[in-house]
N, C-alpha and C positions, 0 to 999 in steps of 0.2 A: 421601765415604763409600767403602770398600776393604774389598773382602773378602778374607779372611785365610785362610791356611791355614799348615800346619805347615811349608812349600816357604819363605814369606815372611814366616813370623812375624817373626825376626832381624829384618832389613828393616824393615819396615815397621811394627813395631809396638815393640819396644827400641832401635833406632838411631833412631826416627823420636822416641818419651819424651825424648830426650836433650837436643831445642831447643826441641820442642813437646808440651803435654799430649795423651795419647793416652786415648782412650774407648773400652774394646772391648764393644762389644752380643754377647752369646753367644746365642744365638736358636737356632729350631727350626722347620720347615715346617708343623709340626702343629699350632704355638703359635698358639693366639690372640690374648692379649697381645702378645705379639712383635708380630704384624700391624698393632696400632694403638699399637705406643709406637714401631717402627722409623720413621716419618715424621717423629716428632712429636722424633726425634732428628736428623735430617737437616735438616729443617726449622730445628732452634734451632743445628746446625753451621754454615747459611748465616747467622744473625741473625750469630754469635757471631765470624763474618769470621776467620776464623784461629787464634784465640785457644787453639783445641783441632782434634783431627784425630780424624774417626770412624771405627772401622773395625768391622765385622762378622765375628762366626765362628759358623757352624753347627756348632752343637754334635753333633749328630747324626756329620755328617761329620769332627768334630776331634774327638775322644772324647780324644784323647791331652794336647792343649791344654787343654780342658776341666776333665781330671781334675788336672794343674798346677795352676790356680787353681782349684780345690775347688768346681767349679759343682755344685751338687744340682739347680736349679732353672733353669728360663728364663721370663722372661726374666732376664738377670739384668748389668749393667754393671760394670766395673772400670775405673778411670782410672789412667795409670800417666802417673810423673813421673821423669826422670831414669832410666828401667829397672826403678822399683820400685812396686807400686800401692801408693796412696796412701788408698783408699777407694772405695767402691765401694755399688749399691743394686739390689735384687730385685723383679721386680713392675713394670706399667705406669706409672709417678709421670704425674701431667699437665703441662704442658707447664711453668707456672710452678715446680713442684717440682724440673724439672730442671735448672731454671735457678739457684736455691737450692742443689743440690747443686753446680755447677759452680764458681757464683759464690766456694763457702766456697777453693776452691782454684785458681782461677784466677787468673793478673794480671788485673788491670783493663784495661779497654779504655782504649787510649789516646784521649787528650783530642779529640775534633771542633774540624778548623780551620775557622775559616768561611772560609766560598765566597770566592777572590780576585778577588770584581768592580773591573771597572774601575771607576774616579771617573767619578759623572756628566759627561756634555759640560755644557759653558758653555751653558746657556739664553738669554741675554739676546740681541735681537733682532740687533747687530752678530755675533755671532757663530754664529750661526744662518745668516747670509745669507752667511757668508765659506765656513762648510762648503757651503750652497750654489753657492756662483761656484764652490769647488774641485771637487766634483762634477760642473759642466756642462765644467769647462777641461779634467778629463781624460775627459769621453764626451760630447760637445759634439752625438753622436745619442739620447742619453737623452733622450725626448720627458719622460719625467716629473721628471725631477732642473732641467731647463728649466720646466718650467711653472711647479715651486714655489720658483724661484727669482723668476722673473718676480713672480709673487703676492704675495712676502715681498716686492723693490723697491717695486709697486704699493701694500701694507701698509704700507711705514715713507714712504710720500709722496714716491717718489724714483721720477718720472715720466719723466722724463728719460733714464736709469737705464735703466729698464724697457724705453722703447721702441728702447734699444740692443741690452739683448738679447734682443728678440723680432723683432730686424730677419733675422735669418738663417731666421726660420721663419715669417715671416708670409705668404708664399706657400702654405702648408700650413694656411691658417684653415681651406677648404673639403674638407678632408682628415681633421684631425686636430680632435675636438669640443669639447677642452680650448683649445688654440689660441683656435677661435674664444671660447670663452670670455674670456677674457682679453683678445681685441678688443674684446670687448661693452662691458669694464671701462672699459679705456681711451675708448674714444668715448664713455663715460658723464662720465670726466673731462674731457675737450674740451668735450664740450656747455655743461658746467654752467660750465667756464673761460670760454667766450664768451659768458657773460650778465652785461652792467654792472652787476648788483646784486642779487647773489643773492633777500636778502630780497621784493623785489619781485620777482620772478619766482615764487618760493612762494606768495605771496599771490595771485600772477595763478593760477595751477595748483589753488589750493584755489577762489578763486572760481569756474571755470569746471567744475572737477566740481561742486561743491554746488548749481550750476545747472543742471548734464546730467548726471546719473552714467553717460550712453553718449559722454562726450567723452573716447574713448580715447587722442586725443593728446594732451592733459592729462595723461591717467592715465598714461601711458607716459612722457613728461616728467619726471613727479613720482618715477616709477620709476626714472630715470636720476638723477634729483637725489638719490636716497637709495642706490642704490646709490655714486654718487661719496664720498658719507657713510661708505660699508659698515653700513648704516644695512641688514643684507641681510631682515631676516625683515618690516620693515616694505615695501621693494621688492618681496619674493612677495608682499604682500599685497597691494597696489597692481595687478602682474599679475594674481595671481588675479581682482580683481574684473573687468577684461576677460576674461579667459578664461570667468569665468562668463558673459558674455552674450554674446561672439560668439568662439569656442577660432579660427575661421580667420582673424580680424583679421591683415590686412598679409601676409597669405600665411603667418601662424603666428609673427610676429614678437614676440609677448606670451609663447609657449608658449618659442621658443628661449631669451630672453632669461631667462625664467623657470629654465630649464636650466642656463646659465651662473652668472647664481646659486647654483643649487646646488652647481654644479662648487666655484666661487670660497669658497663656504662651508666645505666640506669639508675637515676638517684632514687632512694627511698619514696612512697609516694607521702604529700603533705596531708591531711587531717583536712574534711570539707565535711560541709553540710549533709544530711542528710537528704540523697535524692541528685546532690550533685557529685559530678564525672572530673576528678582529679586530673588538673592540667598536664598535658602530654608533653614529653622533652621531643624538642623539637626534631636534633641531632639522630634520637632514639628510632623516631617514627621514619625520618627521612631514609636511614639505612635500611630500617626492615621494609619499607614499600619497594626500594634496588632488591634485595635478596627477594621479592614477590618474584619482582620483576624477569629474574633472570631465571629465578628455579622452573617459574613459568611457563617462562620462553621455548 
């Protein structure tokens, strides 16, 4: 919006018709209407992105311009096209009305392109884990671009793998809580590697809870064997029943392990706006509100 005077009419209201449709609001300070149609013009110049250029002339003060285009009245608008008006309306109209009046003489707004998003990345779990190796090759002290590389090897069963490259950080278990995470992982998988027969090791591990439900090396066992599974929500739960009946068992070793779990559960968080709060795994939150709950207690 531009307020006009007889100094810049030329300018800015006939040289300016000549590429762009010009709207002049003739107004007055005393006007009432004026006061609530002048926004409600500004307002539909911003929707209207270009399309038209608004400019203002107090009539009061321009009596000489005014009396040019024949105003009797204010409020009162003239649209000029090429240097010449073209049409023109008297009176507050509402907002839709003025859109109506523009619309019969405007070009149209050109076509909305859609948004040039990039192509999804490749999801499938091969390549998933190459963007991760590329991630850790060029920041090799990214503690996180590492863990969830580490976790994705430990996920596709490439154990080997994994404890390559956890070998530069595993000095940092007691350090770094993720870290030790991921340790937890792996000795869950060793454990369960050195027992000649799975099946029978399970059956020995439910026998001996279903006889003690306070044989928490059992239960802890069984908890590593379903962890090596990723079997995770049935492994908290497993925990949890130690933590309910003794939280300081093994110096807190049902509580940490319990932790790790959670870590190891925990998918990556996704990319948001600015200002907004990355959606919560539901699974994630529901267990750590139980470990509140019980450490609590």
């Amino acid at each position: 919006m531009i307020d006009v005077t007889i100094a810049n009419f030329q300018e800015e209201v006939i040289a300016a018709s000549m590429t762009t449709p010009v709207l002049i609001d003739f107004w007055a300070p005393w006007c009432g209407p004026c006061k609530s149609l002048g926004p409600l013009l500004e307002k539909v110049e911003a929707a209207y992105a270009g399309r038209f250029r608004l400019v203002k002339i107090d009539s009061d003060q321009e009596q000489q311009l005014g009396e040019a285009f024949g105003i009797r009245s204010v409020p009162t608008c003239i649209l000029l096209m090429n240097g010449q008006p073209v049409d023109g309306f008297t009176g507050a109209l509402p907002e839709g009305k003025i859109k109506e009046f523009l619309d019969k003489h405007l070009p149209p707004a050109p076509p909305e392109m859609p948004p040039e998003d990039e192509p999804p990345a490749d999801a499938s779990p091969e390549a998933v884990l190459e963007r991760l190796q590329q991630a850790v090759a060029a920041n090799p002290a990214d503690d996180n671009a590492r863990f969830d590389y580490i976790r994705h090897l430990l996920g596709l069963g490439r154990e080997d793998d994994a404890k390559v490259a956890f070998a530069p950080v595993i000095a940092q278990t007691g350090t770094v809580r993720r870290f030790d995470s991921l340790k937890r992982w792996m000795d869950a998988l060793d454990f369960v590697a050195a027992q000649a027969d799975a099946a029978s090791a399970q059956a020995g591990f439910d026998s001996k809870i279903a006889v003690n439900k306070r044989d928490f090396d059992a239960r802890f066992d069984q908890a590593r064997r379903l962890m090596a599974s990723q079997r995770w929500t049935d492994a908290l739960d497993e925990l949890l029943e130690i933590l309910m009946r003794d939280k300081a068992w093994q110096d807190g070793l049902a509580r940490k392990t319990y932790i790790a779990v959670l870590d190891i559960m925990e998918a990556p968080k996704p990319k948001v706006a600015d200002g907004q709060i990355p959606p919560e795994d539901k699974a994630v939150a529901s267990y750590r509100r139980r470990l509140s709950s019980v450490v609590l207690s």
